[in-house]
C-alpha positions in Angstrom: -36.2 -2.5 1.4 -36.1 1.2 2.0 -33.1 3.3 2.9 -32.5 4.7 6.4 -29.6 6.5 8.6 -28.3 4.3 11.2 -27.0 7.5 13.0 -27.0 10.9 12.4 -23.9 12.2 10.6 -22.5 14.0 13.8 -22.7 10.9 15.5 -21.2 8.7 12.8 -18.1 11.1 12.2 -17.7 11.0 16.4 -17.4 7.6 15.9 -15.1 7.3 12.9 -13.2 9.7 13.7 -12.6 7.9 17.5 -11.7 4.9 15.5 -9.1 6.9 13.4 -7.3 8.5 16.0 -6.4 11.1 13.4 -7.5 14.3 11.6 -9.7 13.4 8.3 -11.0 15.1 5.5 -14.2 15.1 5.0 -14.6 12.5 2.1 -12.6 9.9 4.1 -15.2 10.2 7.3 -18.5 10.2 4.7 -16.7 6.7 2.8 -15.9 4.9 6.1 -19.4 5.4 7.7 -21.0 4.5 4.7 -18.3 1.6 4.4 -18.9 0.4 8.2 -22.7 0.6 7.7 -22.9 3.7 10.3 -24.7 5.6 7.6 -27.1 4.3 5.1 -27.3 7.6 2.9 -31.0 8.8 1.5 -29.3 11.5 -0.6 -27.4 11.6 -4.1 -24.6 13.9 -2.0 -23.8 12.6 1.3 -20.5 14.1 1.4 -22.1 17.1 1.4 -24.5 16.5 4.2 -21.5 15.4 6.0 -19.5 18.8 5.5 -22.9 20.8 6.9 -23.4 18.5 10.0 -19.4 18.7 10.5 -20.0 22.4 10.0 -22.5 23.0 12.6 -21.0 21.0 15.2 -17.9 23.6 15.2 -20.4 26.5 15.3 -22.3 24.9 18.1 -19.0 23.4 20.1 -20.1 19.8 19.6 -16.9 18.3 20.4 -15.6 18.4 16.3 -12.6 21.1 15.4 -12.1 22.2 12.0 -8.1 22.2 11.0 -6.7 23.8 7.9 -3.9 25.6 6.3 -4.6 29.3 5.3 -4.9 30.5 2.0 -5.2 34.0 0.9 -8.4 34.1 1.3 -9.9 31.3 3.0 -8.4 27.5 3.9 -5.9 26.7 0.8 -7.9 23.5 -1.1 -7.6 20.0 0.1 -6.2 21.2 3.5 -9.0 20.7 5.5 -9.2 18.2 8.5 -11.8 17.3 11.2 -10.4 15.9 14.5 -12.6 15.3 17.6 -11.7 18.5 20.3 -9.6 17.3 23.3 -12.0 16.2 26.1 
């Protein structure tokens, strides 16, 4: 039986993160698609592929908005959170 994505990962952090009702990092949205059979991951890194497509949806305005604390340089570690942008 081969591997296959059930959804894109835009579309399966939209829907987790709907169901959460709350800001997530991005390790807690990869685990519960992949938990809830929204993804079916081809990669060794799907965390990873998560953090691009989550990524690219803020660049592009895709309804996903990146929240973090500041460091000194960029967001301080473990502080970042994806919510869905108010509609």
């Amino acid at each position: 039986m081969s591997s296959r994505v059930t959804m894109t990962y835009l579309e399966a952090a939209v829907h987790v993160l709907k169901a959460a009702q709350r800001p997530l990092t991005t390790k807690e949205i990869t685990e519960r698609a992949i938990d809830t059979g929204l993804l079916t991951p081809l990669g060794k890194t799907p965390h990873a592929t998560m953090s691009a497509a989550l990524y690219k949806a803020v660049q592009r305005e895709q309804g996903i908005v990146k929240l973090e604390m500041p460091g000194e340089i960029r967001a301080r570690r473990g502080s970042v959170r994806w919510a869905l942008a108010d509609t």
